[in-house]
C-alpha positions as CSV (number, residue, x, y, z in Angstrom):
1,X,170.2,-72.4,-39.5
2,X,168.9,-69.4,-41.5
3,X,170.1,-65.8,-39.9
4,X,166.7,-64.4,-38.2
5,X,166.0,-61.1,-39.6
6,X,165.6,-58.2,-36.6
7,X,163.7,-55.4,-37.6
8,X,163.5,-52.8,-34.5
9,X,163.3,-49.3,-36.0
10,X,159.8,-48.0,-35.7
11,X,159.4,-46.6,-39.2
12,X,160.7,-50.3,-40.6
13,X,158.6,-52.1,-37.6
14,X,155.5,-50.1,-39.1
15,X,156.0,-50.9,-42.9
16,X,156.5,-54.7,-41.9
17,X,153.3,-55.2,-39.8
18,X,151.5,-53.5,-42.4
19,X,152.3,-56.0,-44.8
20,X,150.7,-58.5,-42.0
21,X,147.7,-56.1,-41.6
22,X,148.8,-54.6,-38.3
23,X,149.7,-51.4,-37.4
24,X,152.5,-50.3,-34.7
25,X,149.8,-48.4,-32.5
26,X,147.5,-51.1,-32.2
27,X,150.7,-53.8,-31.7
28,X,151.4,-51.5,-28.6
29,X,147.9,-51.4,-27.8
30,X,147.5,-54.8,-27.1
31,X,150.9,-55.2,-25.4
32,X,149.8,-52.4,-22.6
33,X,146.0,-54.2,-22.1
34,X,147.6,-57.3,-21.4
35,X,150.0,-55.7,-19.0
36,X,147.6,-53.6,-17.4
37,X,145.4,-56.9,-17.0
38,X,148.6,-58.8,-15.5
39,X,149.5,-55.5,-13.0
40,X,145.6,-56.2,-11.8
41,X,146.5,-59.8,-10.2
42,X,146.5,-59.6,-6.0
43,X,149.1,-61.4,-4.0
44,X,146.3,-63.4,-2.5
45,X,145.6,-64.8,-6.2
46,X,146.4,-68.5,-7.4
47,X,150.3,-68.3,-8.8
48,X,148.7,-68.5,-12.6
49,X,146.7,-65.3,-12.5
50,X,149.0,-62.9,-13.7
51,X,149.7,-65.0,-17.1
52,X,145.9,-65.7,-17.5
53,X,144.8,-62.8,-17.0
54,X,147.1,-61.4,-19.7
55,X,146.6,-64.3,-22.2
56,X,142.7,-63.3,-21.8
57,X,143.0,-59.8,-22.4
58,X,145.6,-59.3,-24.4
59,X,143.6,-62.0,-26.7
60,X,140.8,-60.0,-26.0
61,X,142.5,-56.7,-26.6
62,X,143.4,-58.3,-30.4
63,X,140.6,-59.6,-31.5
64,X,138.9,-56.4,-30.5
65,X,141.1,-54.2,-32.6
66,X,141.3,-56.9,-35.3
67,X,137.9,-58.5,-36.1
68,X,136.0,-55.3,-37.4
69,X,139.0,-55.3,-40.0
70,X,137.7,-58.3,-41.3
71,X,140.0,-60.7,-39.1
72,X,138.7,-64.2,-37.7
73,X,138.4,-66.1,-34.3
74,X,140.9,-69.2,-34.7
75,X,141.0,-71.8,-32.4
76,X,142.8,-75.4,-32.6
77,X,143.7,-77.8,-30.5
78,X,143.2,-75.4,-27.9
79,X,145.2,-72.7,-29.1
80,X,143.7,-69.1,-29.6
81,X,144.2,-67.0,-32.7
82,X,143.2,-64.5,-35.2
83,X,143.3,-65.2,-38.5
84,X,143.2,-62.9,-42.1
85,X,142.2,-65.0,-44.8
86,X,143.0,-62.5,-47.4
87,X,146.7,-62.2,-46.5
88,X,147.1,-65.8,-45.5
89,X,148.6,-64.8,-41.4
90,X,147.5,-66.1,-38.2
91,X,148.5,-64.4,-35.4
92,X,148.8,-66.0,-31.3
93,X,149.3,-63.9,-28.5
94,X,151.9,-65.1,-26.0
95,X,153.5,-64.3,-23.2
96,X,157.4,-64.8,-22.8
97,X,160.2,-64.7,-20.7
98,X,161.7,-61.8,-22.7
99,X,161.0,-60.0,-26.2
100,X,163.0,-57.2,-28.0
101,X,166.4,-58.3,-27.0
102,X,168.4,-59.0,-29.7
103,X,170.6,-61.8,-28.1
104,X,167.8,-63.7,-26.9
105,X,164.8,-65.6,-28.3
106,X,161.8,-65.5,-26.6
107,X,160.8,-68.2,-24.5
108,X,157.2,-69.5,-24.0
109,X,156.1,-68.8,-20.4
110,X,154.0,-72.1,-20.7
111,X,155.6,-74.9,-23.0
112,X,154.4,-75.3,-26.2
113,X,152.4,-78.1,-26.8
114,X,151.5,-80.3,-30.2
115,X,148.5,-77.9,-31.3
116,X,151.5,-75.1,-31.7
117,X,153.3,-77.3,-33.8
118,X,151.2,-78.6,-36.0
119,X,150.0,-74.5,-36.9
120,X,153.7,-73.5,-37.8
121,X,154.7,-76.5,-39.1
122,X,151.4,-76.5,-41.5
123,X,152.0,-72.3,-42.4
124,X,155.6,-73.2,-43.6
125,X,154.5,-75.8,-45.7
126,X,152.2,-73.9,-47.1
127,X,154.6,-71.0,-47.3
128,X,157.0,-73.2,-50.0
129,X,153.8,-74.6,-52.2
130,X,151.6,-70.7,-52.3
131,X,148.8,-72.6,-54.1
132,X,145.9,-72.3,-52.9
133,X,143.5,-75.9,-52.7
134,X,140.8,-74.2,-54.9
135,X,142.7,-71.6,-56.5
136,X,140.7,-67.8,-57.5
137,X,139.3,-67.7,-61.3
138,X,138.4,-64.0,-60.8
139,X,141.4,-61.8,-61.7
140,X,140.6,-59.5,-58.8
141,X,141.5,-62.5,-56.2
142,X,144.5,-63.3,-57.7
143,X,146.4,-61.9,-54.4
144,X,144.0,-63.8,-51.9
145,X,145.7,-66.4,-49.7
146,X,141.8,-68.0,-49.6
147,X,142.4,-71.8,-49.1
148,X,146.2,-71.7,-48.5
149,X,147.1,-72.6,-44.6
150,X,148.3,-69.4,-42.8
151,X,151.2,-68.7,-41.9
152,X,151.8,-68.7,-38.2
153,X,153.2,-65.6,-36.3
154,X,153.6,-64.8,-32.4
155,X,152.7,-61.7,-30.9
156,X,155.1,-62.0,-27.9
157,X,155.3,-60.0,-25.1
158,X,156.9,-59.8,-21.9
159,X,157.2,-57.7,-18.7
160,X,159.9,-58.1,-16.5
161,X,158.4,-55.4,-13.4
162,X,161.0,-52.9,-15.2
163,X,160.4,-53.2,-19.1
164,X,157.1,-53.6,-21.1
165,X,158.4,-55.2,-24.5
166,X,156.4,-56.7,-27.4
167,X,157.3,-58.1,-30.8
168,X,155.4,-60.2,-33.5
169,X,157.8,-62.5,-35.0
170,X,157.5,-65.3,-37.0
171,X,158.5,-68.5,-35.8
172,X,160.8,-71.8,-37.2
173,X,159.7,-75.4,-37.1
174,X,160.6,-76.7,-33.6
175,X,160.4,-80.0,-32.1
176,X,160.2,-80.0,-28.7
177,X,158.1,-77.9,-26.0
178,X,159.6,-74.5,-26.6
179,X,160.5,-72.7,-29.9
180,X,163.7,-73.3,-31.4
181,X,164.6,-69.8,-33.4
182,X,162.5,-67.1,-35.7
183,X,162.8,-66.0,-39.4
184,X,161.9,-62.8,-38.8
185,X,161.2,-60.5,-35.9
186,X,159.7,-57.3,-35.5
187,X,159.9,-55.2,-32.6
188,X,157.1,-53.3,-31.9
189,X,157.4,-52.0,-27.9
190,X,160.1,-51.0,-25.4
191,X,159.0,-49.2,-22.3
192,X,159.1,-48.8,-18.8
193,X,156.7,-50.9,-17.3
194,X,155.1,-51.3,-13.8
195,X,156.0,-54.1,-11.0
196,X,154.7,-57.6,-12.3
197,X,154.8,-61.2,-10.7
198,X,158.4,-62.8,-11.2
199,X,158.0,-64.8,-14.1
200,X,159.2,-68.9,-14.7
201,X,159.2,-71.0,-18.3
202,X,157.2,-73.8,-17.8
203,X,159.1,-76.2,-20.0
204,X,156.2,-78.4,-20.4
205,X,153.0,-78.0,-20.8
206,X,152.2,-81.9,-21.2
207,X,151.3,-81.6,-24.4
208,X,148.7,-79.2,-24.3
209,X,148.9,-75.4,-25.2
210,X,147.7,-73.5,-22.9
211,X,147.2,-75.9,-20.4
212,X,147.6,-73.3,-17.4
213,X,144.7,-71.6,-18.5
214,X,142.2,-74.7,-18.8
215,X,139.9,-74.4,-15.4
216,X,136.7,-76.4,-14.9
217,X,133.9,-75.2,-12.8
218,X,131.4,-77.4,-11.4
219,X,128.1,-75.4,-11.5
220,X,125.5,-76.8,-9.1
221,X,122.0,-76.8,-10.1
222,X,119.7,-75.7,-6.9
């Protein structure tokens, strides 16, 4: 197993998201949306609220920021992204059990299911080929990642009712229904943060990612 590379000073956070086409203040903006969403759950809510309402806006909350900048919706196998063709990245929100600690990997609230998989799995394939299918002619896209599979990274965040933490790290291969390890992770958010819910993994989500978040309404026609 590969050493996972910690980057958690904010000057070295900043230079590494940049070369994902993020920047620290809008990683931090995201991570307080979702946890202002999450704060806004009642007691009289359905136990899932808190981590829905998060998932929806901090997903919300990063595409906003990110689509004007020439980012993409992604969505497969009903997992939510963002996507920049250019630099080849695709980015999920998540919430965890508990980001920025450097003696703990952070675990997926609800398990991963096959969709998750498949995306890293296909990103660090296409990490150790770097050909595009149809590769650029004009000398000026020679940089593009156009046509090669991104490469998948988590923006995970976590709030414990005493700590606000975020980092976007970049995930291994795993197998099962939770990730195993990351390559690299980059800590973007460590603050005091307001009362929240008390949080359980989910170790499986039966297969399918984000499961806890799939509700059908019956909408009857008068």
């Amino acid at each position: 197993m590969r050493q996972t590379i910690v980057v958690s000073e904010p000057l070295d956070a900043e230079q590494e998201l940049s070369q994902l086409g993020l920047k620290i203040s809008v990683a931090q903006k995201v991570a307080r949306a979702a946890s202002a969403a999450r704060a806004s759950a009642l007691e009289i809510d359905v136990a899932f609220t808190p981590g829905m309402l998060s998932h929806i806006y901090g997903n919300r909350q990063l595409r906003l920021e990110l689509l004007p900048l020439g980012w993409r919706k992604g969505r497969f196998n009903n997992v939510e992204s963002v996507i920049n063709d250019d630099l080849g990245i695709q980015i999920i929100f998540q919430n965890v059990d508990v980001a920025c600690v450097l003696e703990h990997s952070p675990q997926a609230i609800s398990g991963k299911g096959s969709g998750s998989r498949q995306l890293v799995q296909n990103g660090l394939q296409s990490e150790l080929w770097e050909n595009p299918v149809n590769p650029p002619t004009d000398p000026s896209q020679l940089n593009s990642k156009h046509g090669v599979t991104p490469t998948v990274w988590m923006f995970c965040v976590s709030n414990d009712g005493k700590r606000l933490r975020a980092e976007v790290s970049k995930p291994s291969n795993f197998e099962g229904d939770q990730f195993e390890d990351f390559s690299k992770r980059i800590f973007v958010l460590d603050e005091e943060g307001g009362a929240d819910p008390d949080i359980t993994v989910n170790p499986s989500s039966g297969g399918n990612d984000d499961a806890d978040f799939d509700i059908d309404v019956s909408v009857a026609k008068k």
